[in-house]
Steps between C-alpha positions, in 0.01 A plus 500: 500500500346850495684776616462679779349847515705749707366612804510895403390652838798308675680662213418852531556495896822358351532835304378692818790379676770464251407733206455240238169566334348167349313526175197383559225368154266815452205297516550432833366733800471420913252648759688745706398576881558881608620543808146591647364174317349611179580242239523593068625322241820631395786401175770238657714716306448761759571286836802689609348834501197366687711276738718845573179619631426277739234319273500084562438249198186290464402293263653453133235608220539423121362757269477454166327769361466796773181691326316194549601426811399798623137517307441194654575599861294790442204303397514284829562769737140641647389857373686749771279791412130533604270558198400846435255706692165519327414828375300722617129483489344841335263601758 
């Protein structure tokens, strides 16, 4: 019988509540909601603080290797800047 992951956002409202900080594997991260409902991908380790500010808990996200992660997100996002202008013609 495998054993059973803990649920670590229960545990850090846990913490939020009673104190107790949970130690959470560094390789794992959640999506955190601001209050005016951007979302980011934040450490677990970090739950508390975010759950003090009013932030909610999404969804659980393993990441092995965070530079990678993030050159691959970058790759999928679209471009958010326009090309540049052309230059001027010499007339």
């Amino acid at each position: 019988m495998a054993d059973k992951k803990p649920d670590y956002a229960a545990l850090a409202k846990q913490a939020v509540e009673q104190g107790a900080v949970p130690t959470a594997p560094s390789t794992l991260y959640f999506t955190y909601t601001r209050k005016d409902g951007d979302t980011f991908i934040g450490r677990a380790t970090a739950a508390e603080v975010y759950l003090r500010k009013g932030y909610t808990i999404g969804a659980e996200v393993e990441i092995e290797d965070l530079v990678a992660w993030n050159d691959e997100q970058s790759a999928a996002a679209p471009a958010t800047t326009p090309p540049p202008a052309p230059a001027p013609s010499g007339a």
